[in-house]
DRENVEXDO-76035 format. One record per atom (N, C-alpha, C): residue number from 1; residue in three letters; atom name; x, y, z negated. Coordinates in steps of 0.2 Angstrom, whole numbers, plus 5000, padded with zeros to 4 digits. Atoms other than C-alpha are relative to their C-alpha. Layout:
DRENVEXDO-76035
NUM_ala_CA_X_Y_Z $
...
end
This chain:
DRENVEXDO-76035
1_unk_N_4998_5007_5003 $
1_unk_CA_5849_4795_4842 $
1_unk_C_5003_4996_5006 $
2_unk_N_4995_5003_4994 $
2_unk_CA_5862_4785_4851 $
2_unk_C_4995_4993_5001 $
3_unk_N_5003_5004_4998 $
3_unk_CA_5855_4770_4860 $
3_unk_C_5005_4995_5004 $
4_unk_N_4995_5003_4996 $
4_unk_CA_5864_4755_4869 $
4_unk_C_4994_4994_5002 $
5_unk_N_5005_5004_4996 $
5_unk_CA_5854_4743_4881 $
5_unk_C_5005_4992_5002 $
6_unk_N_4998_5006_5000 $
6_unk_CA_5858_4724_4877 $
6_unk_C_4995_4995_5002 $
7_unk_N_5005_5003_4996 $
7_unk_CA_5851_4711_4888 $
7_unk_C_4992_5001_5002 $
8_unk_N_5007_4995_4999 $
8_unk_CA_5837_4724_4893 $
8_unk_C_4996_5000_4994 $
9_unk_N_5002_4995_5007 $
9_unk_CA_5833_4728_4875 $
9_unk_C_5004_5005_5000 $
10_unk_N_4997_4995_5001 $
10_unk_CA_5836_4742_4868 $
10_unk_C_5001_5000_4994 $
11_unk_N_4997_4998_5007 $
11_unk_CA_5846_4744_4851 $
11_unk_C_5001_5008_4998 $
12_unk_N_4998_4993_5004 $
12_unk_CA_5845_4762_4840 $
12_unk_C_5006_4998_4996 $
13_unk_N_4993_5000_5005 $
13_unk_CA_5859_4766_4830 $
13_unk_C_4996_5006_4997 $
14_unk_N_4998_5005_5005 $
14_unk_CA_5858_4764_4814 $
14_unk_C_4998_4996_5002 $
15_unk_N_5005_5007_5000 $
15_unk_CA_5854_4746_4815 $
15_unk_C_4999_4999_4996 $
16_unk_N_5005_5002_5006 $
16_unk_CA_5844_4739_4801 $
16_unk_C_5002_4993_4999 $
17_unk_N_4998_5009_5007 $
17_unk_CA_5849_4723_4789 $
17_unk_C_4995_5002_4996 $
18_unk_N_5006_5001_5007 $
18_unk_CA_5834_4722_4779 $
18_unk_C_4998_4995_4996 $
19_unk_N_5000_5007_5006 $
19_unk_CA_5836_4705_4771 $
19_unk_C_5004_4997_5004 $
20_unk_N_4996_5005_4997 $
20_unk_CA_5850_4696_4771 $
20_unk_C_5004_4998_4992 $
21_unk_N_4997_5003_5007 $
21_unk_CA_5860_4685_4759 $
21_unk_C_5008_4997_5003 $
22_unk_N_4994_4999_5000 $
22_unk_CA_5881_4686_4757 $
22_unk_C_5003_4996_4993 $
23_unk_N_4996_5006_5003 $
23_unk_CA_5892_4674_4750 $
23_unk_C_5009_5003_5002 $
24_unk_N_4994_4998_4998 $
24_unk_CA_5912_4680_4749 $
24_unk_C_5007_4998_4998 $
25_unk_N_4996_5001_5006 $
25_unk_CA_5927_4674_4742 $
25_unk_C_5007_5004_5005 $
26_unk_N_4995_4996_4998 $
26_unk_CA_5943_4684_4743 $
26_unk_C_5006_4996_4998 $
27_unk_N_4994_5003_5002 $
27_unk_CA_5961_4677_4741 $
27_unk_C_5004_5007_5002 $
28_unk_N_4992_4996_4996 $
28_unk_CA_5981_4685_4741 $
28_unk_C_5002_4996_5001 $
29_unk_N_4994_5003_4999 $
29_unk_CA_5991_4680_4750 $
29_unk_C_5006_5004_5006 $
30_unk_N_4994_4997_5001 $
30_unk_CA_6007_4685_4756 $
30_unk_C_4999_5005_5008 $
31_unk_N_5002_4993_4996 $
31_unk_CA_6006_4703_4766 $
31_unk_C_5002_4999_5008 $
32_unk_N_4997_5001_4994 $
32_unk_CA_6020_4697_4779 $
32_unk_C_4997_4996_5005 $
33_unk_N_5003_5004_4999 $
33_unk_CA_6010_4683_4782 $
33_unk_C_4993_5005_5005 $
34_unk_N_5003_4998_4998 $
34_unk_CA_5996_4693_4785 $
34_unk_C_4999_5006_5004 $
35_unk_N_4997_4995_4997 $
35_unk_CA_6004_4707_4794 $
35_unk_C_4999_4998_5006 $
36_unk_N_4997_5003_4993 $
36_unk_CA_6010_4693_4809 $
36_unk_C_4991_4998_5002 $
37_unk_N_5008_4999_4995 $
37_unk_CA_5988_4690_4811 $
37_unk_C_4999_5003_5001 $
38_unk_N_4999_4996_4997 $
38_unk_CA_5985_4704_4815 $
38_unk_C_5004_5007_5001 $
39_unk_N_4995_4994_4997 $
39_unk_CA_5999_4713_4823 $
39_unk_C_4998_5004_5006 $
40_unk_N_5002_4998_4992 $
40_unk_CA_5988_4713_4840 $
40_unk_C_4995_5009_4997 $
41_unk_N_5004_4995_5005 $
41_unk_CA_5977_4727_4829 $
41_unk_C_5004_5007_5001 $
42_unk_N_4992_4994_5003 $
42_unk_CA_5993_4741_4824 $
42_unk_C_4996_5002_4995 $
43_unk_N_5002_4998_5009 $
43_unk_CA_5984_4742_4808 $
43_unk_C_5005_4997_4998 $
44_unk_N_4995_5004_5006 $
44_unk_CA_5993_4737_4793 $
44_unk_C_4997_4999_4992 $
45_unk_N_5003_5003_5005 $
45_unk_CA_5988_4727_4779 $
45_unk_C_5002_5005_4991 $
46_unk_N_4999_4996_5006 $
46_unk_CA_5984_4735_4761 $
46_unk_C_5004_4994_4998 $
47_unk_N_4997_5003_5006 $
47_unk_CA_5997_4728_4748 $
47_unk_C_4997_5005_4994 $
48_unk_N_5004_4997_5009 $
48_unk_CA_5986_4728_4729 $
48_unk_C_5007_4997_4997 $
49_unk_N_4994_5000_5003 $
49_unk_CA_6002_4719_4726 $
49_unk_C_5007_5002_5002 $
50_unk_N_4992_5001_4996 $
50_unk_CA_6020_4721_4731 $
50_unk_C_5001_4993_5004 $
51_unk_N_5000_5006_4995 $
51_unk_CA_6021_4707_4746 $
51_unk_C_4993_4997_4999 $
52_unk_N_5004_5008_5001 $
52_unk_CA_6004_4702_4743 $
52_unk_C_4994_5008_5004 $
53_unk_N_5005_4997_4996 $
53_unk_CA_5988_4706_4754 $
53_unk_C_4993_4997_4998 $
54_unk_N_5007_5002_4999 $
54_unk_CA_5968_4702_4754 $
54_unk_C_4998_4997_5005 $
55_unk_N_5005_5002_4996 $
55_unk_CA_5960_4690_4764 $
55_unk_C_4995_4997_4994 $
56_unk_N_5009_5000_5002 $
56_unk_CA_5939_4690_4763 $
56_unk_C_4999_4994_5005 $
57_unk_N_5006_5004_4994 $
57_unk_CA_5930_4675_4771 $
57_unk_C_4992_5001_4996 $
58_unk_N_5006_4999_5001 $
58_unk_CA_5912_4678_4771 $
58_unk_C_4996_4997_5004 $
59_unk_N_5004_5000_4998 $
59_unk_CA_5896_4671_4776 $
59_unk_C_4993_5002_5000 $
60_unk_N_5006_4997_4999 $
60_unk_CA_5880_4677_4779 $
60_unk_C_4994_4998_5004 $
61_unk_N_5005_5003_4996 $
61_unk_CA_5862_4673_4784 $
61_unk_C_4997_5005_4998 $
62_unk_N_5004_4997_4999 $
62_unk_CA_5853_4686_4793 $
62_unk_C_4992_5000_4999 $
63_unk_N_5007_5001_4999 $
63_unk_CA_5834_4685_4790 $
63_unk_C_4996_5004_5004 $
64_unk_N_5001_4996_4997 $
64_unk_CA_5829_4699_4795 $
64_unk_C_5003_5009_5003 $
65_unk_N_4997_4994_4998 $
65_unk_CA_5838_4714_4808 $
65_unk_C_4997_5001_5004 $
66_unk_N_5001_4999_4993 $
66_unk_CA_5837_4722_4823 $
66_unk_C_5002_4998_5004 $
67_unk_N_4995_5002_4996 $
67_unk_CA_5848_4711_4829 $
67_unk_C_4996_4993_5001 $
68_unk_N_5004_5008_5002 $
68_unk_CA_5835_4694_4823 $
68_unk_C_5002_4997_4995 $
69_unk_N_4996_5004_5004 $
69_unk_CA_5839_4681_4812 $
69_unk_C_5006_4996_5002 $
70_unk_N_4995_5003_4997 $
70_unk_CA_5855_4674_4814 $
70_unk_C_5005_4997_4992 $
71_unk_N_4995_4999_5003 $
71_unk_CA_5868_4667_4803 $
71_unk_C_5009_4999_5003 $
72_unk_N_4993_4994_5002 $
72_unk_CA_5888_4675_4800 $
72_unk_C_5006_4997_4996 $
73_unk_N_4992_4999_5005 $
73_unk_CA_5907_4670_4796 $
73_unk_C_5002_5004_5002 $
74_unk_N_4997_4994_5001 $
74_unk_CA_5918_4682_4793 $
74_unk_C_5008_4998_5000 $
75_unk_N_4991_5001_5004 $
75_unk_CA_5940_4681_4790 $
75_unk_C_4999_5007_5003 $
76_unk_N_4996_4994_5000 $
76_unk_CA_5945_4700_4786 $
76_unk_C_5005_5001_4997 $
77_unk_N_4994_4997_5007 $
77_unk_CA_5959_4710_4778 $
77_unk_C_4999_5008_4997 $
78_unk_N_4997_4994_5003 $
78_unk_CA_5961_4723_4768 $
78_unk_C_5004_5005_5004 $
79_unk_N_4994_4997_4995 $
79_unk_CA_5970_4737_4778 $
79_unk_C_4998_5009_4998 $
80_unk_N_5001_4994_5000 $
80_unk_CA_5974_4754_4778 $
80_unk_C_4999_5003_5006 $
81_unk_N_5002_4998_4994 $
81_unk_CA_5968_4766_4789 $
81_unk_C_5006_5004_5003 $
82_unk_N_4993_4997_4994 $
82_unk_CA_5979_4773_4804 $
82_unk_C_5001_5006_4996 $
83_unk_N_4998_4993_5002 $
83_unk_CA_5978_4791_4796 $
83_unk_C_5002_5003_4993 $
84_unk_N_4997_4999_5010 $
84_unk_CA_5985_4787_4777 $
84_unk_C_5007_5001_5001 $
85_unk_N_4993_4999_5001 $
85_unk_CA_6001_4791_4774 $
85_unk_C_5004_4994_4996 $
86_unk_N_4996_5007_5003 $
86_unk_CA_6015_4781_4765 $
86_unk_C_4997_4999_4994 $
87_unk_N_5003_5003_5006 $
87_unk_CA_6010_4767_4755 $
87_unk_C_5002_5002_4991 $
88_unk_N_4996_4998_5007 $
88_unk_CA_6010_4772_4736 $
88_unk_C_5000_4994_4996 $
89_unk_N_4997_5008_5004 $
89_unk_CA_6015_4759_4724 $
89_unk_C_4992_4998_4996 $
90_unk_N_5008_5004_5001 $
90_unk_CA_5998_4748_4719 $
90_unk_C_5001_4999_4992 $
91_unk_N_5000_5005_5006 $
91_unk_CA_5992_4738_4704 $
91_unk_C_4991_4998_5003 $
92_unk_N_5004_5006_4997 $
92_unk_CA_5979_4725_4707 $
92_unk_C_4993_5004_5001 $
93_unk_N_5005_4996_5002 $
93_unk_CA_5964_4735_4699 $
93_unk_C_4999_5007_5007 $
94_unk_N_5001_4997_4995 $
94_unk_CA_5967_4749_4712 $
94_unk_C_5000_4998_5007 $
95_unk_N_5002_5001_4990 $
95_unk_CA_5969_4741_4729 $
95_unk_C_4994_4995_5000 $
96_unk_N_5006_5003_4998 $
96_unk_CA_5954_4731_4725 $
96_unk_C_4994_5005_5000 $
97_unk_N_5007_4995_5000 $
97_unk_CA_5942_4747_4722 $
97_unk_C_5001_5003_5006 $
98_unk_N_4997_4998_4993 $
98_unk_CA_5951_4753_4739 $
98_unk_C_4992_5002_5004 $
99_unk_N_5005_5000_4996 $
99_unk_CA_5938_4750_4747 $
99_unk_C_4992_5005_5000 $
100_unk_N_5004_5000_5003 $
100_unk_CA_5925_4756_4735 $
100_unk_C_5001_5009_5002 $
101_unk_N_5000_4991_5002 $
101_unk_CA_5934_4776_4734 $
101_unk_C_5005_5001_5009 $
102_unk_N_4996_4998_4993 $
102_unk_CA_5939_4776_4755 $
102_unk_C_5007_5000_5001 $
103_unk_N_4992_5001_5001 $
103_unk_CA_5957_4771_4749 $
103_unk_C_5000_4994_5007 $
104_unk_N_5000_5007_4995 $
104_unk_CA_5956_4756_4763 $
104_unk_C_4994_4999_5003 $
105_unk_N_5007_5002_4995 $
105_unk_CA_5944_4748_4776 $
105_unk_C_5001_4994_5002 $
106_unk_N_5001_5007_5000 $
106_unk_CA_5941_4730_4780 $
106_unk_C_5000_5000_5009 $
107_unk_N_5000_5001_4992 $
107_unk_CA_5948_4725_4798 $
107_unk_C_4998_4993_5000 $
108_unk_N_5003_5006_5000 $
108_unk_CA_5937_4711_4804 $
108_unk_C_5004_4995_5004 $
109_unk_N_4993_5003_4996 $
109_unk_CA_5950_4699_4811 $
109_unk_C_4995_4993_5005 $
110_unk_N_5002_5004_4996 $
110_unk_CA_5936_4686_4816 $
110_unk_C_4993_5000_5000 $
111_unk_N_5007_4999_5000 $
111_unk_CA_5917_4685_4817 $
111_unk_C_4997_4995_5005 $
112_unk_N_5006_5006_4999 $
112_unk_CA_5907_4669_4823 $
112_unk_C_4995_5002_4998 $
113_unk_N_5007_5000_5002 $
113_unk_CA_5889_4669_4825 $
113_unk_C_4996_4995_5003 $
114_unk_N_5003_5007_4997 $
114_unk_CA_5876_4657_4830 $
114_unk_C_4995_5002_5004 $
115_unk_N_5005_4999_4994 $
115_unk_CA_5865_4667_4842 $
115_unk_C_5003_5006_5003 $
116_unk_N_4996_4995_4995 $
116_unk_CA_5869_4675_4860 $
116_unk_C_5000_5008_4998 $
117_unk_N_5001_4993_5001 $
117_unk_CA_5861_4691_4856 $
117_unk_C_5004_5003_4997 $
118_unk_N_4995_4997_5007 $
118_unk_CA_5869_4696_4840 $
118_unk_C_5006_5001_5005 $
119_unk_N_4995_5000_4999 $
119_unk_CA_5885_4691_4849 $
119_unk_C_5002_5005_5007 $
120_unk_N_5000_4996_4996 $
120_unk_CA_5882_4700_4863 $
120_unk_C_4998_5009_4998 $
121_unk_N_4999_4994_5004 $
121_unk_CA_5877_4717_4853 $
121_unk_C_5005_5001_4993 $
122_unk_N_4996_4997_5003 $
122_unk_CA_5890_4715_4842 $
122_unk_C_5008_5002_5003 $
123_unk_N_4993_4999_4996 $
123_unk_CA_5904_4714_4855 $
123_unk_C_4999_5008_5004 $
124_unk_N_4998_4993_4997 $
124_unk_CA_5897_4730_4865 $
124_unk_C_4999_5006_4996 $
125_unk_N_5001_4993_5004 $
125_unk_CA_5890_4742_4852 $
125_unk_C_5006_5001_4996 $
126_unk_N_4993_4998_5004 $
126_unk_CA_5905_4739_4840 $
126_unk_C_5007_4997_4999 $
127_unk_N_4995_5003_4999 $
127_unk_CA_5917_4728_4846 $
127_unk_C_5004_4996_4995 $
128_unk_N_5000_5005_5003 $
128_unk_CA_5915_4715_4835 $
128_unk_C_5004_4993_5001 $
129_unk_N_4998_5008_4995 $
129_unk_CA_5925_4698_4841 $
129_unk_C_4994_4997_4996 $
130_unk_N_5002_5007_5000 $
130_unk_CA_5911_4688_4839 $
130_unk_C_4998_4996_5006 $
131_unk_N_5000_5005_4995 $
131_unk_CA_5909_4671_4846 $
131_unk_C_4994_4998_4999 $
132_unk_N_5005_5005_5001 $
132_unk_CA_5897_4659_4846 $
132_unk_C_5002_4993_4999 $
133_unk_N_4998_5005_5001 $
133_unk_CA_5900_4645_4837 $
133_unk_C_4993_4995_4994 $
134_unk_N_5006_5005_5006 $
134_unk_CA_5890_4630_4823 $
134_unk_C_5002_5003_4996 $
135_unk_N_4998_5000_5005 $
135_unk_CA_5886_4636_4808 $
135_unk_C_4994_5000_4995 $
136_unk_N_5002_5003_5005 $
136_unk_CA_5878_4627_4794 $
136_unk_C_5000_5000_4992 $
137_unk_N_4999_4999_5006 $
137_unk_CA_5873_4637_4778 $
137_unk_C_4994_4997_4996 $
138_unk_N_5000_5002_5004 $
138_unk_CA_5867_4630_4764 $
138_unk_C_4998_5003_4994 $
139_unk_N_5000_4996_5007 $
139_unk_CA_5860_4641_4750 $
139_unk_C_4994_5000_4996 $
140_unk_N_5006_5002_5004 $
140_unk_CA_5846_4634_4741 $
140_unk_C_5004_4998_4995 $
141_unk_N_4996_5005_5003 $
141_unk_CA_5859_4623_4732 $
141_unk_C_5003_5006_4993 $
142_unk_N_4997_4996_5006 $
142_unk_CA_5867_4630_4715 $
142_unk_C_5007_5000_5004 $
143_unk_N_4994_4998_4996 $
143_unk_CA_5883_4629_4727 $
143_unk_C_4998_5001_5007 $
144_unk_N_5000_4997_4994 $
144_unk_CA_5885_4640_4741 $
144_unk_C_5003_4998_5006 $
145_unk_N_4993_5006_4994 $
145_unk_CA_5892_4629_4759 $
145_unk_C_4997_5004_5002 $
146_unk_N_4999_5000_4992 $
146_unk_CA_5896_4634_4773 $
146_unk_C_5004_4996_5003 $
147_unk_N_4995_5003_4995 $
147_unk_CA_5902_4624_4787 $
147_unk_C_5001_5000_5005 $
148_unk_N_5001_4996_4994 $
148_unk_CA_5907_4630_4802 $
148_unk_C_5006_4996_5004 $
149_unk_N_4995_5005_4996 $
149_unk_CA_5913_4620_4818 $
149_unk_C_5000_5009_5008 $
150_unk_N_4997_4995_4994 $
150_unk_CA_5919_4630_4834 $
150_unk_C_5004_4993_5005 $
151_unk_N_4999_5004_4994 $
151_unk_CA_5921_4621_4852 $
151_unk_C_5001_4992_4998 $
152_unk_N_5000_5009_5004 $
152_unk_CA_5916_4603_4842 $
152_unk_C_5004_5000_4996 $
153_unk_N_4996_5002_5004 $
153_unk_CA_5930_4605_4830 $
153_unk_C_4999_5005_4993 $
154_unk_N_5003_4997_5008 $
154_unk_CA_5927_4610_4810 $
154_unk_C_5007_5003_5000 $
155_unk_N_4998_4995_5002 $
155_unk_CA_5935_4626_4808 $
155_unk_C_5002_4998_4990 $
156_unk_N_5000_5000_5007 $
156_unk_CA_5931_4624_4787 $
156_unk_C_4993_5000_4997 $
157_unk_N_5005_5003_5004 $
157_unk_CA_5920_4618_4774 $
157_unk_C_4999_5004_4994 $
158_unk_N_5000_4996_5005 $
158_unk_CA_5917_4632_4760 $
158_unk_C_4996_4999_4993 $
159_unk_N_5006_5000_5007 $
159_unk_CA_5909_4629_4742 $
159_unk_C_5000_5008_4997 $
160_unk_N_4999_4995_5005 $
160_unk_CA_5906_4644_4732 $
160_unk_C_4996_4998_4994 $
161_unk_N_5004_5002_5007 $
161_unk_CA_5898_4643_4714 $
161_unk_C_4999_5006_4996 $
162_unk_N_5001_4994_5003 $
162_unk_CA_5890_4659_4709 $
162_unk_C_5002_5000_4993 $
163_unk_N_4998_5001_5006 $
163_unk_CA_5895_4665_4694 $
163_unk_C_4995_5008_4996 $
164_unk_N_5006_4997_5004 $
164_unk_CA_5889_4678_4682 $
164_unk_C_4996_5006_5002 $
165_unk_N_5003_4994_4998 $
165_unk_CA_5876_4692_4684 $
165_unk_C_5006_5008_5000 $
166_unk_N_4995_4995_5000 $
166_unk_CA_5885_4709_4689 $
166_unk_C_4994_5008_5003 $
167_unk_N_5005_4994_4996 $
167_unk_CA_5875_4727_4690 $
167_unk_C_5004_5003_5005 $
168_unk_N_5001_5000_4992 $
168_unk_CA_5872_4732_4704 $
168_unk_C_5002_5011_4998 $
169_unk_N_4999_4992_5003 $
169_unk_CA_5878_4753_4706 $
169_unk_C_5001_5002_5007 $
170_unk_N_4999_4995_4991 $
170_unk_CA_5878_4765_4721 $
170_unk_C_5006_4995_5004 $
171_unk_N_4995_5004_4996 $
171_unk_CA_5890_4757_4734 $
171_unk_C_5000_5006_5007 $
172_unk_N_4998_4993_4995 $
172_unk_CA_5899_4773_4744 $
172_unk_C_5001_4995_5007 $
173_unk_N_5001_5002_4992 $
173_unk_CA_5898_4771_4764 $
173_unk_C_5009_4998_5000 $
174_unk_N_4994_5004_5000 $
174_unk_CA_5912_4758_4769 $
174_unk_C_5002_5001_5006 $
175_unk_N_4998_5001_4995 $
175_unk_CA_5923_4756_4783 $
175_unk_C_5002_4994_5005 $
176_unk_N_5000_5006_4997 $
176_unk_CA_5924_4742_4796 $
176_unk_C_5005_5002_5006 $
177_unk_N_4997_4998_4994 $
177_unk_CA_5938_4741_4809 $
177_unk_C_5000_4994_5005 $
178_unk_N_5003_5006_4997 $
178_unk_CA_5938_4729_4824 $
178_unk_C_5006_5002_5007 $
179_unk_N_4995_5002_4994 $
179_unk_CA_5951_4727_4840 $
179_unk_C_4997_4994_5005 $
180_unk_N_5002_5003_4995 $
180_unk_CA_5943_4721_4856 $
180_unk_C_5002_5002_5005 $
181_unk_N_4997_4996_4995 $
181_unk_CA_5949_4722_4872 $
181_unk_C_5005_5005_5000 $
182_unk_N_4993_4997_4998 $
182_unk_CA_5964_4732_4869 $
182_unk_C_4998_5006_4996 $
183_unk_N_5004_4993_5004 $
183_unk_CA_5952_4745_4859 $
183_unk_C_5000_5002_4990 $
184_unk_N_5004_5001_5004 $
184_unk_CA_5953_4749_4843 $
184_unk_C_4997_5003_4995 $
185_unk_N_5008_4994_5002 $
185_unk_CA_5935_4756_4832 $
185_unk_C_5001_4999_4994 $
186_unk_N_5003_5002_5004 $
186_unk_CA_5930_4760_4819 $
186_unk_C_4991_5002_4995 $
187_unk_N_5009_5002_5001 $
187_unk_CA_5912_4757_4811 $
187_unk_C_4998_5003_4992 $
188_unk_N_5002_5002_5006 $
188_unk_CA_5905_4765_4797 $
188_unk_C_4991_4999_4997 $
189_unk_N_5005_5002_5001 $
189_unk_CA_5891_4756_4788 $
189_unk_C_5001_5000_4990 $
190_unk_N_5003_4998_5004 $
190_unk_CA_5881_4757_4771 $
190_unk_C_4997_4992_4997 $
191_unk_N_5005_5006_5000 $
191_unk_CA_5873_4742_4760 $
191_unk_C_4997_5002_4994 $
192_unk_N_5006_4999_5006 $
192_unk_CA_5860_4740_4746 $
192_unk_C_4999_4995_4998 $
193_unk_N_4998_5008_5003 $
193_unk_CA_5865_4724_4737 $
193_unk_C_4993_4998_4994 $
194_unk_N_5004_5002_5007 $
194_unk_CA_5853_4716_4722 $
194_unk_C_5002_4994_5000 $
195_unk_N_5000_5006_5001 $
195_unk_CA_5854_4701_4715 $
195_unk_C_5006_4997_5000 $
196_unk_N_4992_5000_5002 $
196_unk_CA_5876_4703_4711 $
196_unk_C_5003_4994_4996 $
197_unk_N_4995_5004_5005 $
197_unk_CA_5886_4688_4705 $
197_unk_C_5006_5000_5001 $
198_unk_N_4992_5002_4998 $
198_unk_CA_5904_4686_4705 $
198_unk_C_5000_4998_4993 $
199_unk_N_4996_5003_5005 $
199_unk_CA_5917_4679_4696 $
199_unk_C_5010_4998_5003 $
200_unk_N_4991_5004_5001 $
200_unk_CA_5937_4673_4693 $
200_unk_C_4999_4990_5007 $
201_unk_N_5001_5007_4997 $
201_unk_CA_5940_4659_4707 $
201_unk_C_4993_4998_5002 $
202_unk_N_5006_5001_4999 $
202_unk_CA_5924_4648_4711 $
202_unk_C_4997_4998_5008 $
203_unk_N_5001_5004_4994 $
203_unk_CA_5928_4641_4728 $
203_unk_C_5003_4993_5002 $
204_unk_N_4994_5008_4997 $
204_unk_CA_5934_4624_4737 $
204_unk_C_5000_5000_5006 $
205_unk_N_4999_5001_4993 $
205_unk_CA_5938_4625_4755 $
205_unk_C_5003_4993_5002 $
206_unk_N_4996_5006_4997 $
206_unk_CA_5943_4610_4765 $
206_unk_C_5000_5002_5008 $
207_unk_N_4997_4996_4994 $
207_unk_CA_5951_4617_4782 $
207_unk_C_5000_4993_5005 $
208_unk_N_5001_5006_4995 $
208_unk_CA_5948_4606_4799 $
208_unk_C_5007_5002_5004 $
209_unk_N_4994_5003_4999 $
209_unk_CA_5958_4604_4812 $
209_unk_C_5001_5008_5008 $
210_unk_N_5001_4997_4995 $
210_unk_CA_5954_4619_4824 $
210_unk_C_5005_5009_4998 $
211_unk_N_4994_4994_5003 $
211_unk_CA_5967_4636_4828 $
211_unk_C_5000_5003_4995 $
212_unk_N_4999_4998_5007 $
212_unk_CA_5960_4645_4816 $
212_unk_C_4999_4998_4993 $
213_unk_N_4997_5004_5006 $
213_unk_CA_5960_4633_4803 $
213_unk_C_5010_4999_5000 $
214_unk_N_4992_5002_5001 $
214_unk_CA_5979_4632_4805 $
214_unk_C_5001_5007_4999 $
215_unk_N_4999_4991_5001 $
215_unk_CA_5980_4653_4805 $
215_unk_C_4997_5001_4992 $
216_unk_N_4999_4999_5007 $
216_unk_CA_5972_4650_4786 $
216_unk_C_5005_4997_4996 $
217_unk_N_4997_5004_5003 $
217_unk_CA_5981_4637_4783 $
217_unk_C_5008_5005_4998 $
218_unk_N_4995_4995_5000 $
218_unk_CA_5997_4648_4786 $
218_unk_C_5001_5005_4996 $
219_unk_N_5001_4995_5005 $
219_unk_CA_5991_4661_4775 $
219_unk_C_4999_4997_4991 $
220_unk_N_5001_5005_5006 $
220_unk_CA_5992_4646_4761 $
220_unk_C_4993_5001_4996 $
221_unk_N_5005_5005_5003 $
221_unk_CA_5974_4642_4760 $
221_unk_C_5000_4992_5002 $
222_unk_N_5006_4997_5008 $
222_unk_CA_5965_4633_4752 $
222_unk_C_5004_5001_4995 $
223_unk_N_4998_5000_5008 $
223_unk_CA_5970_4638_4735 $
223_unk_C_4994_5006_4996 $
224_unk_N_5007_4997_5003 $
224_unk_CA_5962_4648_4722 $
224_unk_C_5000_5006_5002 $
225_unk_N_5002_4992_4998 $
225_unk_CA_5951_4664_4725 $
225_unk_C_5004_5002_4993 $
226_unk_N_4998_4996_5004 $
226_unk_CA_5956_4677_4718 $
226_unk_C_4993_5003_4996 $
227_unk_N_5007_4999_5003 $
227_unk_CA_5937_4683_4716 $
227_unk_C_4997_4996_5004 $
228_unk_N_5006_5000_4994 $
228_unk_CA_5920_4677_4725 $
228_unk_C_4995_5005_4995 $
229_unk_N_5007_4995_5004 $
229_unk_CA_5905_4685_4723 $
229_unk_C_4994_4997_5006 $
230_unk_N_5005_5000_4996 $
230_unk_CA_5886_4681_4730 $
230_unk_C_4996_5005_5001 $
231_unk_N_5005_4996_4999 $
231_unk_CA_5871_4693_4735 $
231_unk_C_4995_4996_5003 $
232_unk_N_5005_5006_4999 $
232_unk_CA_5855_4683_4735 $
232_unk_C_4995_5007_5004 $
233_unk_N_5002_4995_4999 $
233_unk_CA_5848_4702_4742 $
233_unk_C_5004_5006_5003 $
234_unk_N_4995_4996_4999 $
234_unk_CA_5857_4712_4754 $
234_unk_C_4997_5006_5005 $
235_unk_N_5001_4994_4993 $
235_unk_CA_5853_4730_4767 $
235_unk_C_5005_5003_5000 $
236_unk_N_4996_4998_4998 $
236_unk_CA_5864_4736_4776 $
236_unk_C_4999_5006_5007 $
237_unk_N_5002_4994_4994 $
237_unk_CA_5864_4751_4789 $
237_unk_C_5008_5000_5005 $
238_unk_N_4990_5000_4997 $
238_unk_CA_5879_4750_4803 $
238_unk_C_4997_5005_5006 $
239_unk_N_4999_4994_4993 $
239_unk_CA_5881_4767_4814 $
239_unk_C_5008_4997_5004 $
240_unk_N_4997_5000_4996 $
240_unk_CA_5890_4770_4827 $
240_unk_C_5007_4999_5000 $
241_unk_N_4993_5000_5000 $
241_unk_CA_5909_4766_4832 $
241_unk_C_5004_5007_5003 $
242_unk_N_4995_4992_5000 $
242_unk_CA_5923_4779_4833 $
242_unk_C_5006_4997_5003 $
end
């Protein structure tokens, strides 16, 4: 069993998510666009359309891990893995289950959290970019906020509005990539969702005034999701990086 010693604890691999709850909303927007955010990476973003890409923002409040309770933003992309061949021609339906049938993997382009540890086990066991930053979830409410500040300045203000029940079905092991230091891994991890809603649209962002609000802004948010989805019940298992 691999092990890694984070401020004299000790982390197993698998780590364990045994209750957490996931809020997501996805948007397209334009690939070229999304290509110039992470060019530092040498991935390349999946096109589901012709010039158009996936950005996922997410949040998340850990309750219980190995890592403690914390909560989680997220800005990824859609992206192909380094050992695919050339792009085949998309439609919408298939680069969105991408993910689902190992056709794509989700490069984590940013990763905020609210407590040291976390941030410090997620930057060495997977090279995670997380920071530590405010963030301020909100899920009691029949809308899902997040508000997330970074160095005193409001990054963005997220509503989400769950939408309808969605069954829940095996979910095949995912892949996460990540570029740290000049490195870059990739992670695969496992979840066990309950409590499924999505739907069409069903977000309002209002964007502040800090860099990376101007790096969404560029990618022509705010505007409409393409989906969101929540999970009121989430486990997840993340091995080892490669």
């Amino acid at each position: 069993m691999a092990s890694h010693l984070i401020q004299g604890r000790r982390i197993d691999l698998p780590v364990e998510i045994r209750d957490a709850t996931a809020c997501t909303a996805m948007y397209l927007v334009r690939a070229d666009a999304a290509r110039a955010v992470i060019a530092y990476s040498g991935l390349d973003v999946t096109e589901v359309l012709p010039g158009k890409a996936v950005c996922s923002l997410v949040f998340v409040q850990y309750r219980e891990s190995d890592l403690d309770s914390y909560h989680e933003f997220g800005v990824g992309f859609l992206v192909r893995p380094p050992e695919a061949g050339p792009p085949p021609r998309r439609s919408l339906r298939a680069g969105l289950t991408d993910l689902r049938t190992a056709g794509s993997g989700l490069f984590v382009h940013w990763l905020p959290v609210d407590q040291a540890f976390t941030m410090a086990a997620g930057r060495e066991i997977w090279g995670f970019p997380k920071e530590l930053a405010e963030i301020d979830l909100r899920l009691s409410t029949p809308y899902k906020r997040c508000v997330l500040r970074r160095d005193g300045r409001l990054v963005l203000d997220i509503l989400i509005r769950p939408g309808m029940p969605v069954p829940v079905r095996r979910v095949p092991t995912l892949h996460a990539y990540t570029q740290l230091d000049g490195v870059t891994r990739r992670t695969a991890w496992t979840m066990k969702p309950s409590g499924v809603r999505a739907r069409p649209g069903g977000a309002l962002i209002r964007l502040g005034n800090h860099p990376i609000a101007k790096e969404l802004s560029e990618l022509g948010l705010p505007k409409h999701a393409l989906l969101t989805s929540t999970i009121s019940n989430l486990k997840m298992s993340f091995g080892p990086a490669i």
